[in-house]
DODO-332703 format. One record per residue (C-alpha): chain; x, y, z. Coordinates in Angstrom, 1 decimal. Example, Ala and Ser with C-alpha at 12.3 -4.5 7.8 and 13.67 -1.06 7.14 Angstrom:
residues 2
<chain=A | east=12.3 | north=-4.5 | up=7.8>
<chain=A | east=13.7 | north=-1.1 | up=7.1>
END
This chain:
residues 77
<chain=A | east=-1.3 | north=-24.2 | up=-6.6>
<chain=A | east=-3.5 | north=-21.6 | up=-7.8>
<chain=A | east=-3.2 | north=-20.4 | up=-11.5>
<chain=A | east=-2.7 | north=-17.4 | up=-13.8>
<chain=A | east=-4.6 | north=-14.0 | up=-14.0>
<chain=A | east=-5.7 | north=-13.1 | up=-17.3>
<chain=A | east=-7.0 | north=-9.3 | up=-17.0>
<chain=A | east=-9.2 | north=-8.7 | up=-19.9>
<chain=A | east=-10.4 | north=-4.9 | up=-20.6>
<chain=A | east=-13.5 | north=-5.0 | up=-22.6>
<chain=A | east=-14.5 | north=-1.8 | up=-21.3>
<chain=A | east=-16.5 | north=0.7 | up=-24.4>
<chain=A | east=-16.6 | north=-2.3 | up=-26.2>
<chain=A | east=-20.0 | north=-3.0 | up=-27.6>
<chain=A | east=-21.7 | north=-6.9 | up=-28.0>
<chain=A | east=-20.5 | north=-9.4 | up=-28.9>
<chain=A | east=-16.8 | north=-7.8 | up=-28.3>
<chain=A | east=-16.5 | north=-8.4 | up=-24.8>
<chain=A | east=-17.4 | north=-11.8 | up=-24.8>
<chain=A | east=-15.3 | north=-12.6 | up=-28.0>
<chain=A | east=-12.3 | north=-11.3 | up=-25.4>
<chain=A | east=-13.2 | north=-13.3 | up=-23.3>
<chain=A | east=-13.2 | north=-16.9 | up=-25.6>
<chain=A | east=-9.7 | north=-15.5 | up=-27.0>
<chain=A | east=-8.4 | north=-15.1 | up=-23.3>
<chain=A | east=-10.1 | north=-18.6 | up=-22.0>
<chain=A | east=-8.3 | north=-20.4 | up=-25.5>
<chain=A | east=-4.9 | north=-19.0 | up=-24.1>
<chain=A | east=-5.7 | north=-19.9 | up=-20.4>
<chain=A | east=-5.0 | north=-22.9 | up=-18.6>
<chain=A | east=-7.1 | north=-25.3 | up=-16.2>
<chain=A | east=-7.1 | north=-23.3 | up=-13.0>
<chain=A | east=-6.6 | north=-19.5 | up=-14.2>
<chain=A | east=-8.7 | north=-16.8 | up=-13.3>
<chain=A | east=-9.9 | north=-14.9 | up=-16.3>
<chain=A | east=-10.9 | north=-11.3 | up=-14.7>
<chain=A | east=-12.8 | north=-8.6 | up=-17.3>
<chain=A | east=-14.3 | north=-5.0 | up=-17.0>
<chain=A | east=-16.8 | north=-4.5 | up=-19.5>
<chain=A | east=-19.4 | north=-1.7 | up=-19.7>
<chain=A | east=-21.8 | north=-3.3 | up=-22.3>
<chain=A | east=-25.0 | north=-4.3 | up=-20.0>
<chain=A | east=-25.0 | north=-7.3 | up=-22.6>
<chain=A | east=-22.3 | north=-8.6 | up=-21.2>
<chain=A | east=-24.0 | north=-10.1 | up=-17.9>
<chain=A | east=-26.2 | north=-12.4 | up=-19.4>
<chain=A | east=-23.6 | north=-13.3 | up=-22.0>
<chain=A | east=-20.9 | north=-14.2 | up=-19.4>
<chain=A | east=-23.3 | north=-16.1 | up=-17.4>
<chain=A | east=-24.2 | north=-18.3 | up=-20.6>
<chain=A | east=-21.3 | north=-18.4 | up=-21.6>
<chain=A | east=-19.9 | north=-19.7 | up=-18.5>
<chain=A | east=-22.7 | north=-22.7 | up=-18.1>
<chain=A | east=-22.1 | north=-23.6 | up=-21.8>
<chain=A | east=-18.1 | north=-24.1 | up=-20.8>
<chain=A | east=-18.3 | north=-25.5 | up=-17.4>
<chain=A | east=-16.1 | north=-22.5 | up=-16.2>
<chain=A | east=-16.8 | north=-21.1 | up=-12.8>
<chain=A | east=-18.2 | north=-17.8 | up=-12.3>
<chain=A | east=-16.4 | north=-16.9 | up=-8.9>
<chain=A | east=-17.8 | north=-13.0 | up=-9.1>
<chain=A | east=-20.0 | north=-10.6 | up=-10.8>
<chain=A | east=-20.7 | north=-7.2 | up=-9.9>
<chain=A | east=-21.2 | north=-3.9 | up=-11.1>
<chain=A | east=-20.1 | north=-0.6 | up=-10.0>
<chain=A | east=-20.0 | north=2.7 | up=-11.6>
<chain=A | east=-21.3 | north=1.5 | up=-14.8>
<chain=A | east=-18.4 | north=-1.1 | up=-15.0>
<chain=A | east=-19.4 | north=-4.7 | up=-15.0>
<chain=A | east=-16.1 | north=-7.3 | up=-13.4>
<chain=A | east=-16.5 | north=-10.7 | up=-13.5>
<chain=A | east=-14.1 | north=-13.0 | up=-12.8>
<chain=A | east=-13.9 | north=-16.5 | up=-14.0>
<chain=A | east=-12.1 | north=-19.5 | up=-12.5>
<chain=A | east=-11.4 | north=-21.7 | up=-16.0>
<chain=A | east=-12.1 | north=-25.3 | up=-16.1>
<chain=A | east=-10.7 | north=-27.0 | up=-19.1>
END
């Protein structure tokens, strides 16, 4: 059974707000939801990525188009 989506729009938010979203959204979440943000701070890539190998979470996609950065994160609690 898969789980929840959790949109998070972090978009003209500057660092460390979009990552900040993202702990307050992954608190909420449950084992198994997909956390899915749009940021447009370029800080945010190398954030998510740490922040996801500090958590255990699973980065299932991050991409970039049109200045806006999605990444979406399968949570592992």
């Amino acid at each position: 059974m898969s789980g929840n989506v959790i949109k998070v729009d972090a978009r003209n938010m500057a660092c460390p707000g979009p990552i900040t979203k993202v702990v307050r959204a992954y608190r909420k979440a449950n084992n198994g939801d997909i956390i899915e943000v749009l940021a447009t701070d370029p800080g945010f890539k190398p954030d998510i990525e740490a922040w996801v190998k500090r958590t255990g979470c699973e980065l299932v996609e991050l991409s970039e188009e049109g200045g806006v950065i999605k990444a979406v994160i399968k949570v592992v609690k």
